[in-house]
C-alpha positions as a LaTeX table, in Angstrom:
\begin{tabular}{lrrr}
\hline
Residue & $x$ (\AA) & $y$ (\AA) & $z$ (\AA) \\
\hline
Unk1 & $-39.70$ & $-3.70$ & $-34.19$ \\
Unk2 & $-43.27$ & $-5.29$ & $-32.70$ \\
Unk3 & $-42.39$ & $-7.63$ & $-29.89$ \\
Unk4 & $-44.70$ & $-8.47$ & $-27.19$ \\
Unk5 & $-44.30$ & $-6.38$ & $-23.93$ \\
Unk6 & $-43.73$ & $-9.49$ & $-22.17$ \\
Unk7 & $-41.29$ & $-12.29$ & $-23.89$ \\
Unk8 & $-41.51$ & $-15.76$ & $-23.49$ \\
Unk9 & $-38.13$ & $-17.03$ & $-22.32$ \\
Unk10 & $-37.79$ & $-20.88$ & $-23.18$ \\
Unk11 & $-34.17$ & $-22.12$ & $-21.64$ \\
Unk12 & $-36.64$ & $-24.12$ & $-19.14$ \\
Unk13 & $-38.89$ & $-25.44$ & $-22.07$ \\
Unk14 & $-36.93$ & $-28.70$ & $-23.13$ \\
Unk15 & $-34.16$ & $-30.76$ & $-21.10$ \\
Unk16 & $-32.71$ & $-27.75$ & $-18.81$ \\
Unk17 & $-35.90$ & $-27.35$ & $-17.32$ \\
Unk18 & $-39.19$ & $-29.08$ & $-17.64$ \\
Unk19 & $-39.04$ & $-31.20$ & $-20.78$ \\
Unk20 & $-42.14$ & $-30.05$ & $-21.81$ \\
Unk21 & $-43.42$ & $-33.02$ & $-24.23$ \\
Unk22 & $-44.68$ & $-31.88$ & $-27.71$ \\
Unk23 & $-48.25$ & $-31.18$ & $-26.77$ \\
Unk24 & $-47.10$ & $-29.41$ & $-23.65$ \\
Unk25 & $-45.46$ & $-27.12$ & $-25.87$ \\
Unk26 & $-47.95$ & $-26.47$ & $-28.11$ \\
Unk27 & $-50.55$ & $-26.07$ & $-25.23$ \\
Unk28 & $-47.86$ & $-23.14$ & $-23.56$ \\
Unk29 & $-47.62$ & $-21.39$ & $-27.05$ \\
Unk30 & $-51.30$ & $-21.47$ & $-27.08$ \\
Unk31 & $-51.94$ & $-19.90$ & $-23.49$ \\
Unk32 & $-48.79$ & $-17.70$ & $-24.15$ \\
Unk33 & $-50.20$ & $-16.20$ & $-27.61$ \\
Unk34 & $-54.07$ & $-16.16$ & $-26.23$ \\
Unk35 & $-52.36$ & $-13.95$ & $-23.52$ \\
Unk36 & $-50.91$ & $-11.31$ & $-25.91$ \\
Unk37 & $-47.45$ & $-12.97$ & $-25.05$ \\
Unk38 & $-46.26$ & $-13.24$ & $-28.78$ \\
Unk39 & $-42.44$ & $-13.22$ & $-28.97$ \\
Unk40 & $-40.71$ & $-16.28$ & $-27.57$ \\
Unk41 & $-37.05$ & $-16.07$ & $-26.60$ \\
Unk42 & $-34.33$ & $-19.16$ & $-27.70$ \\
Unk43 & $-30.97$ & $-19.33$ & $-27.34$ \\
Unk44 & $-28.99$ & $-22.19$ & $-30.13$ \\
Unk45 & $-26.98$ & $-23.30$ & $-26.61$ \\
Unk46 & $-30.68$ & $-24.18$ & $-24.91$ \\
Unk47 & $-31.18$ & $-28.09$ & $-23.66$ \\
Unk48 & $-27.50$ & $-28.63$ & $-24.64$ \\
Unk49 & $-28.15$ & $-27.67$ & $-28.77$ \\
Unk50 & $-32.03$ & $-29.54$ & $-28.59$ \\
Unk51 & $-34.40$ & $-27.12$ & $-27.29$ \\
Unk52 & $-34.81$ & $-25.10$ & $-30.49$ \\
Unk53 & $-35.81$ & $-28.16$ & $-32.45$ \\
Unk54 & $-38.33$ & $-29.43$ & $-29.88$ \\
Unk55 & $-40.19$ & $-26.18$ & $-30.19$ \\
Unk56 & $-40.23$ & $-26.26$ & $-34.09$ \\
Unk57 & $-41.72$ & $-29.89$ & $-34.00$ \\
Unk58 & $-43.99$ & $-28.56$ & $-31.69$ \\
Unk59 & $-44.76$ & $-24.88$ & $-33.60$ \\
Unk60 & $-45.45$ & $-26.91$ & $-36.65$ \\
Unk61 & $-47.63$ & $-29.16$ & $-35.52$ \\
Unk62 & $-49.48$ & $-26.07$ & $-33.68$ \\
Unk63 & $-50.84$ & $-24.46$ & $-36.18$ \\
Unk64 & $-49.53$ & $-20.81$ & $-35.49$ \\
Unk65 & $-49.18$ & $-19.06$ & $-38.17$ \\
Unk66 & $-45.80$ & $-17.80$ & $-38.37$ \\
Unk67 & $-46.70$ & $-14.07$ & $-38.75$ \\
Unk68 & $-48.62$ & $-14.04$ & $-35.64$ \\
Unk69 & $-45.47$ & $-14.77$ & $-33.40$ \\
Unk70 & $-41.98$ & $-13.24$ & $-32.82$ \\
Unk71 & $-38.93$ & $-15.49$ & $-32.91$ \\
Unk72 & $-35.72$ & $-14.40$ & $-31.70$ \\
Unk73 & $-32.45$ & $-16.56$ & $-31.10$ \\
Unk74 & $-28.44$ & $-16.38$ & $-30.07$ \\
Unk75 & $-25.35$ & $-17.75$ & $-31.33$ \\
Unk76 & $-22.31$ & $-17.28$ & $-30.47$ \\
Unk77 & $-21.41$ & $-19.66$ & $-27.26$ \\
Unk78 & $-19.48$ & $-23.08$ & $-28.39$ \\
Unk79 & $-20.99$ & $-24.86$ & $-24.85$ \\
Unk80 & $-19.05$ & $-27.88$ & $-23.63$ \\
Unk81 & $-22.06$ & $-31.04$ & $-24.14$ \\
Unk82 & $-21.87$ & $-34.33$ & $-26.04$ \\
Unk83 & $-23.80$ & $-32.18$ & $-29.34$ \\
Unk84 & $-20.96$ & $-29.92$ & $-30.15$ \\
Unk85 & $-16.85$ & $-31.26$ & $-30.03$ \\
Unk86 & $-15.43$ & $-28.55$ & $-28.44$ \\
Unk87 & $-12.67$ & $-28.85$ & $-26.16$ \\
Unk88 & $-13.67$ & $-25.64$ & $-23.79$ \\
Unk89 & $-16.50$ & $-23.42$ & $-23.70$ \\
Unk90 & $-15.90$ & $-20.31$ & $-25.43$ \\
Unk91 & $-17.22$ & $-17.93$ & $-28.05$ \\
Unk92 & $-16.93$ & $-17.75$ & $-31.71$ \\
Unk93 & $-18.04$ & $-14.92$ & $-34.01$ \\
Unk94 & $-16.35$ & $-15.68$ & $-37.40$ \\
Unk95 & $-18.53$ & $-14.69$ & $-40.23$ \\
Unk96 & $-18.98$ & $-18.00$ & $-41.24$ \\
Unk97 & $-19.72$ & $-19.33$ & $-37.86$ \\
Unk98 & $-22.91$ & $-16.75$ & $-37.39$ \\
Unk99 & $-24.37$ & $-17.54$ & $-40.63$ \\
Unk100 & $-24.18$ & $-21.72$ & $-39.92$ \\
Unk101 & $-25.57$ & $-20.70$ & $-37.09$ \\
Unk102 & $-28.40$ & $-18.74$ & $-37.79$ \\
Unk103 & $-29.63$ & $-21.57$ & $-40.53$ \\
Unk104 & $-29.37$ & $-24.16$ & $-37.84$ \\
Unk105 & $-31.28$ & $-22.28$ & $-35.71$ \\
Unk106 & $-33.82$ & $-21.92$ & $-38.90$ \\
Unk107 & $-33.74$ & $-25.34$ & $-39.36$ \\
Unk108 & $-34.74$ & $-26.49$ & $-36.09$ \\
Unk109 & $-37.16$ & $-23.97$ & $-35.47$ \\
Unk110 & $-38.83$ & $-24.98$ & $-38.97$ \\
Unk111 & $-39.08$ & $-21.03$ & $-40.10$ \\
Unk112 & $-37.60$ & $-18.85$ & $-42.52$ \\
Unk113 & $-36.33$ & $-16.28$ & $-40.65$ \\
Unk114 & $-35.55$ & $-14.48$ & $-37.43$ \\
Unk115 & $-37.18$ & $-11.76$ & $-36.42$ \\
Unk116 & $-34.02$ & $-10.96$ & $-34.02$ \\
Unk117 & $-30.98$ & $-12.39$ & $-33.95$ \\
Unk118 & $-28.90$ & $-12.03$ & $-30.72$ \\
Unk119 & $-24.87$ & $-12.22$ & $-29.96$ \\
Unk120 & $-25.11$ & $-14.38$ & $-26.69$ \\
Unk121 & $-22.03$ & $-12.99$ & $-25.07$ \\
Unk122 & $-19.24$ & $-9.99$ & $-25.89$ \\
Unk123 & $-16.16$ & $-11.82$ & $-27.21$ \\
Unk124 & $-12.56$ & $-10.59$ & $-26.08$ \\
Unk125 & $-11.82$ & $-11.36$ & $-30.11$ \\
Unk126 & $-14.62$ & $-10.62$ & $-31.76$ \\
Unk127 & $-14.28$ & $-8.08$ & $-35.15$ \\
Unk128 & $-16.82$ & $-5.72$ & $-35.74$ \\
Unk129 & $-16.27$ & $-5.68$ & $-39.58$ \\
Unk130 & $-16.35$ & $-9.48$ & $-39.71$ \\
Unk131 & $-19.75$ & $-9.69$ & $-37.78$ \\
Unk132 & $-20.81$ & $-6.34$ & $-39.59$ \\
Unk133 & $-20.53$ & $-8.69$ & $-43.17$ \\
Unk134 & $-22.16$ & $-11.77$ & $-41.57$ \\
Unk135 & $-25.22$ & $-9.49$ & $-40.25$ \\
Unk136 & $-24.96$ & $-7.58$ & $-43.89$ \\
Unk137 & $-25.58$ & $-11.56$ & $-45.68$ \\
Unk138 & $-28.13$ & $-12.66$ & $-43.08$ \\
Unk139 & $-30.36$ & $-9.36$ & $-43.80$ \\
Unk140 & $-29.96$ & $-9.50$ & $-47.30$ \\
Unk141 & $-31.07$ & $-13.17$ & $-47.74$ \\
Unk142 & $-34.20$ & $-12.59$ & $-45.52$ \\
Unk143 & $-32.44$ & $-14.79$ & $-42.95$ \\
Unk144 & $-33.09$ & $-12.40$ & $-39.87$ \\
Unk145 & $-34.90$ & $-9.18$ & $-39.50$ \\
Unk146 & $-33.58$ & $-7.11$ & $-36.56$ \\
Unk147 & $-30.10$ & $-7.43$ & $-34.98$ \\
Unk148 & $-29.19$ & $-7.10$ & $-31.32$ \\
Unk149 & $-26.63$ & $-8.21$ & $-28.93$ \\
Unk150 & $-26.85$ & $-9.68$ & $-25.24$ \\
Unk151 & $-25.00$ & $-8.42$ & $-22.47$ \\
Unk152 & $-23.07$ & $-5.77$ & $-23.95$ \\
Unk153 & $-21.56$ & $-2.79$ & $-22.34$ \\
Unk154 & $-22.13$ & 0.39 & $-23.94$ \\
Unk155 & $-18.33$ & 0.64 & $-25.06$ \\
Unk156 & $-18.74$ & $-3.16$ & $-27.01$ \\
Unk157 & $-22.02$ & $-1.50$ & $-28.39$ \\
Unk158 & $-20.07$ & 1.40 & $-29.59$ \\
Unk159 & $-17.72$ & $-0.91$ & $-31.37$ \\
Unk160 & $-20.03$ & $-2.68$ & $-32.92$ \\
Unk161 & $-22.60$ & $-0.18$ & $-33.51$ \\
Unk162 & $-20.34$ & 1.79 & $-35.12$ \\
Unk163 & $-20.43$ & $-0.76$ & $-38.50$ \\
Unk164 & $-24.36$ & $-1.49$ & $-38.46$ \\
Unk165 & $-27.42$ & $-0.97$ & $-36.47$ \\
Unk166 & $-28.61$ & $-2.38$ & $-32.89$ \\
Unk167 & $-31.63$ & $-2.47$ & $-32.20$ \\
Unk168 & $-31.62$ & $-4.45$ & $-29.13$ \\
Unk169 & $-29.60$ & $-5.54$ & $-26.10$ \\
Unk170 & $-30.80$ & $-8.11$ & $-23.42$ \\
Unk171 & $-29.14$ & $-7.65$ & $-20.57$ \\
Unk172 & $-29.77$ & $-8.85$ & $-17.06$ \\
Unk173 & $-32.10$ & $-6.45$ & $-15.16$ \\
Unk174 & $-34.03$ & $-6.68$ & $-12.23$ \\
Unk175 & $-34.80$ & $-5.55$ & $-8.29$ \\
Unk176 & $-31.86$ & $-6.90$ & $-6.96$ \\
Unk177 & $-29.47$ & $-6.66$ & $-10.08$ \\
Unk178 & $-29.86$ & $-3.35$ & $-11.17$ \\
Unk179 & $-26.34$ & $-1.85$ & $-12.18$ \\
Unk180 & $-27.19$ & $-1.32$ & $-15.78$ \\
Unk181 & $-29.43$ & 1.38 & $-14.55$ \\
Unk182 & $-26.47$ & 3.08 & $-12.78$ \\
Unk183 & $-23.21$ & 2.30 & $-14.86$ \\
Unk184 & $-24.49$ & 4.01 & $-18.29$ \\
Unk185 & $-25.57$ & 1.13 & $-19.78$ \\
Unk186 & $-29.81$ & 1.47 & $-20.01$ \\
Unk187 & $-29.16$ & 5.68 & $-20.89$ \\
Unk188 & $-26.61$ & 4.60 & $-23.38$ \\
Unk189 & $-29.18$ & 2.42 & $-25.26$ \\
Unk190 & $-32.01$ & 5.07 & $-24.59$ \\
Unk191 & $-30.01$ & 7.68 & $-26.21$ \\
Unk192 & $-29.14$ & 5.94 & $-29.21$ \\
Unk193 & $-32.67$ & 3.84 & $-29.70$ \\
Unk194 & $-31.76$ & 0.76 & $-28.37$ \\
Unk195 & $-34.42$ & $-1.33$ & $-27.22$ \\
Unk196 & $-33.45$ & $-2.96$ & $-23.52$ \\
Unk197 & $-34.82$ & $-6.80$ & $-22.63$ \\
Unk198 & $-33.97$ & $-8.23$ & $-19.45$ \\
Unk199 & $-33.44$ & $-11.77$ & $-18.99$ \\
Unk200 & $-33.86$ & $-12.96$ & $-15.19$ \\
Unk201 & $-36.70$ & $-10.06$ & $-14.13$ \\
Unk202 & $-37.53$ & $-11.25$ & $-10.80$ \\
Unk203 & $-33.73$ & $-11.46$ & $-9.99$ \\
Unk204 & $-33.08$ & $-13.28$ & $-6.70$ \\
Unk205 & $-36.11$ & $-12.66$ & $-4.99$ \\
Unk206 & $-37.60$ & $-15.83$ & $-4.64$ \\
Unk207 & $-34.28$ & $-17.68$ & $-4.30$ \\
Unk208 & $-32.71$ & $-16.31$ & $-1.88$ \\
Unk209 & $-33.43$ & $-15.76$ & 1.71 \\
Unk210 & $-30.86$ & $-12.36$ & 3.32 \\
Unk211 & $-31.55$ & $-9.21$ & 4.36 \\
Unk212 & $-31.99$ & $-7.80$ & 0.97 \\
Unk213 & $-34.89$ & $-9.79$ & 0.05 \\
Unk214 & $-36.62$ & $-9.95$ & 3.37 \\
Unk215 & $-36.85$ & $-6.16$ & 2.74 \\
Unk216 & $-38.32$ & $-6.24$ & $-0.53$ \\
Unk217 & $-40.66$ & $-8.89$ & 0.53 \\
Unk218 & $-41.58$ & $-6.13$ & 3.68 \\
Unk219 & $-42.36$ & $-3.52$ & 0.99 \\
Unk220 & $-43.78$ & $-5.42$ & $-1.37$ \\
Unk221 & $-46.63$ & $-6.93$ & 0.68 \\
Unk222 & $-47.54$ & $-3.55$ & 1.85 \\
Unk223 & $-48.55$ & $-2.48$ & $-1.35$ \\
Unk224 & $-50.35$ & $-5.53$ & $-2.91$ \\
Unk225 & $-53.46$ & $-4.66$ & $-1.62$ \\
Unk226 & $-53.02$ & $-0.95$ & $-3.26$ \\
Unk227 & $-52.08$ & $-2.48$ & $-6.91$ \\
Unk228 & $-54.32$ & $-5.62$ & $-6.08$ \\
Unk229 & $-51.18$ & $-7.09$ & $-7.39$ \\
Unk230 & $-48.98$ & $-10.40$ & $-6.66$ \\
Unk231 & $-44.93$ & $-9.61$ & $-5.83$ \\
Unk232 & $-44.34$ & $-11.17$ & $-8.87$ \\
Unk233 & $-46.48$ & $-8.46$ & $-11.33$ \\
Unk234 & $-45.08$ & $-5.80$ & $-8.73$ \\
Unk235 & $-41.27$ & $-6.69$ & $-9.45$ \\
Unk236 & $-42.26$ & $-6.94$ & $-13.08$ \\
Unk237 & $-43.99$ & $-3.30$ & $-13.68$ \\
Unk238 & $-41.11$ & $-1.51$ & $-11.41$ \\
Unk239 & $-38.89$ & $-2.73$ & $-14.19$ \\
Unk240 & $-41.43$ & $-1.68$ & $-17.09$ \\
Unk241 & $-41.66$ & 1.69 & $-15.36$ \\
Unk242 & $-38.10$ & 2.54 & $-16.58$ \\
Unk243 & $-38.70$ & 4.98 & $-19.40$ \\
Unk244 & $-36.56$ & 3.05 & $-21.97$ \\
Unk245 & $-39.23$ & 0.60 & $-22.38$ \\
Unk246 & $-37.65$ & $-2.31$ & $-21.10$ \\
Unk247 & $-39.19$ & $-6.13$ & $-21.96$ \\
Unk248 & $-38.78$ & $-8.55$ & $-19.45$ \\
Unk249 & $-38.10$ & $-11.96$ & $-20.38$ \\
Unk250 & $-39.62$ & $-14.26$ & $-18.30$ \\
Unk251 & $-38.89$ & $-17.73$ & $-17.81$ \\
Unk252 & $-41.59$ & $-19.50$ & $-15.83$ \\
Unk253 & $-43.60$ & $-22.67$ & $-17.74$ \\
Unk254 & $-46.54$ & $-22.05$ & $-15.15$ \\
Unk255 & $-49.77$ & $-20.66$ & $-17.29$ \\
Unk256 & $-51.26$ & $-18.94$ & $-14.35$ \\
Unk257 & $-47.63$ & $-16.92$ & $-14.00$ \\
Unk258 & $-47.59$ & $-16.37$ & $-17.12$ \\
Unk259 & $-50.95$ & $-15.20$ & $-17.11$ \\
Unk260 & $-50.19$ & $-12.75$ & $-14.23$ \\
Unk261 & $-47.11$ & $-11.43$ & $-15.82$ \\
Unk262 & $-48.76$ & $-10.31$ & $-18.85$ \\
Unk263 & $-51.40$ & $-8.23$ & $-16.25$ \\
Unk264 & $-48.74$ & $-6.62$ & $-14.53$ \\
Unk265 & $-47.88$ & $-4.79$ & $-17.49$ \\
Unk266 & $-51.23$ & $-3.12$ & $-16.80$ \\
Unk267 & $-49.72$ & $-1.64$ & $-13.21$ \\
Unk268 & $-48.82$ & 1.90 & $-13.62$ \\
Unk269 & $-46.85$ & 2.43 & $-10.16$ \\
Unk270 & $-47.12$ & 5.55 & $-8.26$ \\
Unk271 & $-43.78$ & 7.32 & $-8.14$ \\
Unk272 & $-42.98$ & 7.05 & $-4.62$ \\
Unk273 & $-43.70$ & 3.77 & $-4.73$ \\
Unk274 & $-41.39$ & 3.46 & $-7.07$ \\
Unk275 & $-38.77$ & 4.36 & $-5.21$ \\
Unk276 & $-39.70$ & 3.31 & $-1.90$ \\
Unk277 & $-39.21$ & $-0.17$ & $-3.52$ \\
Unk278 & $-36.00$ & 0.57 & $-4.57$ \\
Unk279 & $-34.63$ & 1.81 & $-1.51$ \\
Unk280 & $-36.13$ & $-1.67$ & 0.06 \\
Unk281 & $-33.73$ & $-3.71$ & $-2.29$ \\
Unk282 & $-30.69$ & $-0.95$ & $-1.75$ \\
Unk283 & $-30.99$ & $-0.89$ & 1.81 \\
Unk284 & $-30.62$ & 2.98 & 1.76 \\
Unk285 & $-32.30$ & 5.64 & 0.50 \\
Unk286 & $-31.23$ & 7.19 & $-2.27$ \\
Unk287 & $-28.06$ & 10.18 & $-2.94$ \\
\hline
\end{tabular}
């Protein structure tokens, strides 16, 4: 697996977010790819079913070649919206359902494969063995590369890892949602090679305004000058510090974020400083 330390997360891209025009997109996967940002993250569900497509009109028109970027997707979410006639949202994980899904998501991102395909969300009825045969087709055919899962516990990755490989599982990691480092879930996937990606790095941060984040913000400003960093790249390399490697996905559209995200992955924090910006966001120190 060769995915950039940093991903490019896109839900914001098209008509959830910014509805970045054509050219704007191209422009972003420019910046992003002269920045050593090379795997972009999609979801099928994104801007309501559209957001995929827009980014395939805009990746063809780019120029990119196709071997110099990293394209990963997830299925598996029937979302309520005037694109899909569903009567609830829920989740669906019949064989035949994942491979539809994967060539739409082929066909609107105007490429011939994946390089990793992603279950959005555990299913309460999902069958390993049926998923196992749809994974088995897709590989075969060339459709996808690597397989993964998103927001799996280790138990649902033992059921499913059990019939084939994971390789990765994107959970949600960050300062001030950190459980996965507690509950098993991040030394499950170290001990069995999993590769960890966390969607929403920076947490709640910069969107909230408590106790717990006043805190951080305290510890965080009095090491900036140290790491001659911004909070952003230090939130960002405390998560890459965790030895399982983990990617953070992030989200922004800004080029100058973007810009300093990819840096902090160049920020090799101290220990202690490590931990002194845990116990900021736990409000204790630790056992």
């Amino acid at each position: 697996m060769t995915y950039s330390r940093l991903i490019a997360g896109t839900m914001t891209w098209g008509s959830w977010g910014k509805q970045l025009s054509k050219k704007e997109m191209v422009d972003l996967m420019r910046h992003c790819i002269a920045h050593n940002i090379t795997t972009f993250d999609h979801a099928d569900i994104y801007g309501a079913y559209t957001t995929e497509a827009g980014f395939g009109n805009a990746f063809i028109d780019s120029g990119i070649k196709r071997e110099d970027i990293q394209l990963i997707s997830k299925c598996g979410i029937q979302y309520l919206c005037d694109n899909r006639d569903n009567k609830v949202k829920h989740y669906d994980y019949s064989k035949e359902y994942i491979i539809w899904s994967v060539e739409e998501s082929l066909r609107n991102l105007q490429t011939e494969y994946l390089d990793l395909l992603l279950l959005h969300r555990p299913s309460p009825l999902m069958i390993a063995e049926e998923i196992a045969e749809a994974i088995t087709i897709l590989k075969k055919d060339g459709k996808i590369r690597d397989f993964g899962v998103s927001n799996f516990t280790p138990s649902q990755m033992d059921m499913i890892g059990l019939r084939m490989d994971i390789d990765v599982n994107q959970i949600e990691f960050s300062l001030t949602e950190h459980s996965a480092m507690h509950d098993g879930t991040l030394d499950y996937m170290t001990t069995c090679g999993i590769k960890p990606m966390a969607w929403s790095p920076l947490g709640s941060v910069f969107k909230e305004d408590n106790e717990q984040t006043r805190s951080i913000h305290k510890q965080l400003g009095a090491l900036m000058d140290k790491y001659n960093a911004t909070e952003d790249q230090l939130l960002l390399a405390w998560i890459m510090k965790h030895p399982s490697g983990i990617h953070p996905v992030v989200g922004t559209t800004n080029k100058t974020r973007l810009t300093q995200a990819m840096e902090a992955s160049k920020i090799d924090l101290e220990l202690e400083d490590w931990f002194l910006i845990l116990v900021a966001s736990q409000g204790h120190k630790v056992p």
